[in-house]
C-alpha positions, 0 to 999 in steps of 0.5 A: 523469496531471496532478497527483496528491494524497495520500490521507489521511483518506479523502480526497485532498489536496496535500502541507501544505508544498505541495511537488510533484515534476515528472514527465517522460516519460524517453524524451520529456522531456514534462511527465507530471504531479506528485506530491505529496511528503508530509513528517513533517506528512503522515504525522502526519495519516495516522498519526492518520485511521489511529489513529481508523479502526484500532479498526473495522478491528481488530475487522472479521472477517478475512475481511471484511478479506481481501475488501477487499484482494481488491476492491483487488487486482481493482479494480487487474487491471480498470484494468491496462491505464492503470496500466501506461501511466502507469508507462511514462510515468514510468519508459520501461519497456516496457508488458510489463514495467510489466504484470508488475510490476503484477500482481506487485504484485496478488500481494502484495495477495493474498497479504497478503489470505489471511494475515490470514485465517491470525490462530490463536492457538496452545497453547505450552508452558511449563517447568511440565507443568501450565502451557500459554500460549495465544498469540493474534495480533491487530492492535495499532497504526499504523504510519507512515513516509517511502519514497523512491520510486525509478526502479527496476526493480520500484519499483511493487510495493515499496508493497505490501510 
């Protein structure tokens, strides 16, 4: 696994406070790799390479956009068989169940993909017969935020949601 950065800005880099977190294999007690332990400087420079990139993004075609999440949802079925080993490393689950949990996860990507095809707007009505509101869904901002990424028993998937 050896040392794993974040990505931020289209690119990867350590944690700005330095701060890695030692992951050992639970059945064997082996050295896995590290993993960089982001704090709110982190997410700040990841909330602002999202707020430069979200006006492209927001005005990118759903469909384009769902095409995108579909070539990650793919990319992740391709390099399946890693993955899984990694997180059985991690976390001593068995292949099978880290399998499944993987595919769940590529699921949700999916399922994320097609509903932003699913932006309508809608006609409402108003308390006046001579008034309609036309409501329109559209991307409005970035969002950032610190998980604590547990042992679980699905905690790959939780990211994706």
């Amino acid at each position: 696994m050896g040392e794993r950065h974040l990505f931020i800005d289209g690119r990867w880099r350590p944690a700005q406070n330095g701060k890695q977190l030692a992951i050992n294999d639970p059945a064997t007690g082996e050295p896995v790799g590290s993993t960089a332990l982001a704090d709110a400087a982190d997410i700040d420079a990841a909330v602002n390479a999202a707020e430069r990139a979200f006006p492209r993004w927001a005005a990118t075609h759903p469909d384009a956009r769902a095409r995108i999440l579909h070539d990650a949802a793919d990319l992740i079925v391709e390099r399946l068989p890693t993955i899984a080993e990694l997180l059985t490393r991690e976390q001593g689950k068995p292949i099978s169940d880290a399998e499944k949990e993987i595919r769940f996860g590529v699921e949700v990507i999916r399922y994320y993909a097609e509903e932003g095809r699913r932006i309508d707007g809608s006609i409402r009505a108003s308390s006046r017969n001579d008034i309609r509101s036309l409501v329109v869904s559209a991307p409005v901002g970035v969002v950032g935020a610190i998980t604590r990424q547990c042992q679980t028993n699905f905690s790959d998937h939780l990211g994706q949601w």
